[in-house]
N, C-alpha and C positions, 0 to 999 in steps of 0.2 A: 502446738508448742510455740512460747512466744520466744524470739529472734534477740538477742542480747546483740546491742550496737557494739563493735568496738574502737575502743576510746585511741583517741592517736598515740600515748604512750604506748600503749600495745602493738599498735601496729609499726610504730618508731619501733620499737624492742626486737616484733619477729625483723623487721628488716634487718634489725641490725647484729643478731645472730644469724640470719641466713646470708648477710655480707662477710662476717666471719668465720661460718660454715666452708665460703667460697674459698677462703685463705687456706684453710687448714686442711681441705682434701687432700692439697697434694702432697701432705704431710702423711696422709693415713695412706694413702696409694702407694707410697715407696716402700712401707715395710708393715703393714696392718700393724705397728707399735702401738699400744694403748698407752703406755710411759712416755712414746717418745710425741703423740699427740696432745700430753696433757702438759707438757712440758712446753711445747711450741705455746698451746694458748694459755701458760702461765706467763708466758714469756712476752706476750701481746697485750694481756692485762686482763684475759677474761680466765676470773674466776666466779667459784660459787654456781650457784642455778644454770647460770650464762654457760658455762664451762660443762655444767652438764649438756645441755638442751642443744649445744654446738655439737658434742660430742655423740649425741645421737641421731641428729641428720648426717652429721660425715661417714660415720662407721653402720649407718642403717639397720641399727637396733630399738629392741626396750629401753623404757626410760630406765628400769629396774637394771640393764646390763649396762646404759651408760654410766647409771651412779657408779656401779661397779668398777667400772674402768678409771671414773672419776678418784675414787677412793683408796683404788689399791695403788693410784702409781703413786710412786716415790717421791717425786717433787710436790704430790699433796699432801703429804701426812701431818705436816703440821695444821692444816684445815679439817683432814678427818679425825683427830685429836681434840680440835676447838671446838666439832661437832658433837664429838661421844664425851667431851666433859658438861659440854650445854646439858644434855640428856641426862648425864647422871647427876646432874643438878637440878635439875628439875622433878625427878625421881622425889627429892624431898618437899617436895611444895606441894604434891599427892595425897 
């Protein structure tokens, strides 16, 4: 199997979720909150993908449980709204 190089935006990106991994642990250490860690790193400026992919090296889950966490706290809902309208807008383009 051939070896995919990867490209420095990549490697810039993990660094730089796994530097904000490093911030927000001690957010999930104090109360395992999934609201109150999504809220820290709305609070820091990482949303979206970022916000997932931090949120599951911290809390040491699926990607499938991070979305989760991502989704249901409270201070995301207007993104997981902007999400499920995208979807159902797309529905008609099918």
């Amino acid at each position: 199997m051939e070896q995919r190089e990867v490209s420095p935006v990549d490697a810039e990106r993990k660094a730089h979720i796994a530097d904000l991994a490093v911030m927000a642990g001690p957010v999930w250490a104090e109360n395992h909150d999934g609201g109150a860690l999504q809220e820290f790193l709305k609070e820091i400026g990482c949303d979206g993908v970022d916000a997932v992919m931090v949120t599951r090296q911290v809390v040491g889950c699926s990607l499938g449980e991070a979305q989760e966490i991502f989704f249901t706290a409270p201070c995301r809902a207007a993104e997981h709204n902007a999400v499920m309208e995208g979807l159902e807008r797309s529905q008609g383009d099918v």
